[in-house]
C-alpha positions as CSV (number, residue, x, y, z in Angstrom):
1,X,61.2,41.1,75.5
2,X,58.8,38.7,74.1
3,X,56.8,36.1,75.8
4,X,57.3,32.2,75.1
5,X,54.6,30.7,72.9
6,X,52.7,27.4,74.5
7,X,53.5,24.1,73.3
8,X,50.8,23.7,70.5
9,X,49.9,24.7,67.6
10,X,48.1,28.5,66.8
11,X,44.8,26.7,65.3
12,X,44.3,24.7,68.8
13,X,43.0,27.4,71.7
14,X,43.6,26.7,75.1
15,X,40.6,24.3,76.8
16,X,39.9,27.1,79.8
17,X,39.8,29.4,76.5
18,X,37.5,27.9,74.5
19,X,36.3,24.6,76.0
20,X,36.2,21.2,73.9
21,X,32.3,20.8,74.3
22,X,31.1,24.7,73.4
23,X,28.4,24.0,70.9
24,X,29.7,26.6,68.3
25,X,33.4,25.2,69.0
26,X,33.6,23.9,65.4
27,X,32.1,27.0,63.4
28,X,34.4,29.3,65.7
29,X,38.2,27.3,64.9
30,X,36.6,27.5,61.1
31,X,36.2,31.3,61.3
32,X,39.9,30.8,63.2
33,X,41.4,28.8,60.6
34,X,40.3,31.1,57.6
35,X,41.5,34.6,59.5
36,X,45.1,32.8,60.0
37,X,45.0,31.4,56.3
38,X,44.3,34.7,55.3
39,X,46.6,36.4,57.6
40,X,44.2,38.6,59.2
41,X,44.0,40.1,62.5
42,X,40.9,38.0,63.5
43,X,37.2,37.0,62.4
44,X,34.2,37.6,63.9
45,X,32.8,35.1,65.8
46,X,29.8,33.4,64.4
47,X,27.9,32.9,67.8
48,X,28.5,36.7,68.5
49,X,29.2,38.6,66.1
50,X,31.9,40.3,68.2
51,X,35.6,40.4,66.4
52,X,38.0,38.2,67.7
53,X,41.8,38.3,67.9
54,X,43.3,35.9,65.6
55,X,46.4,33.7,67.4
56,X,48.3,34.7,64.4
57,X,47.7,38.0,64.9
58,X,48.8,38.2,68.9
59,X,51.6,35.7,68.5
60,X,53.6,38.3,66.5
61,X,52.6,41.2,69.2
62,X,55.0,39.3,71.2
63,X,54.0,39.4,74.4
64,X,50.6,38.4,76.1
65,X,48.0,41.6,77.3
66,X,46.2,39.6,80.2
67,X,42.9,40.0,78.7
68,X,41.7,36.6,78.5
69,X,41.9,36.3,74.6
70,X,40.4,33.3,73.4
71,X,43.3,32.5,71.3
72,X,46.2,33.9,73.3
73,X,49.3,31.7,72.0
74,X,50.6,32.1,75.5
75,X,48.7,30.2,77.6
76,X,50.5,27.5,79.3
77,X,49.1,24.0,78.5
């Protein structure tokens, strides 16, 4: 059974996932936008350096894992 996707678009995170003001907000949706251009799984994140999950890339897992991903398509609005 798969999950529902939210109501908004897979380049948009959830606010309680990655808030509006975070001061790397607009380097990290760049890195986002070129893994789901590219079709990738994810990027790593520029303030980190840790690898993210793509929303591309957990949307077509299907269902969500709980973990708190910062682009997890699932998250209600």
């Amino acid at each position: 059974m798969r999950d529902e996707l939210a109501g908004r678009p897979l380049t948009e995170p959830h606010p309680s996932r990655l808030s509006p003001d975070h001061p790397g907000r607009e380097r990290i949706l760049a890195a986002h936008a070129a893994a789901l251009a590219a079709g990738d799984a994810g990027y790593l994140d520029p303030e980190t350096g840790l690898f993210v999950l793509s929303a591309g890339f957990l949307a077509r897992r299907g269902t969500c894992c709980g973990r708190g991903c910062r682009h997890c398509p699932y998250v209600a609005d």
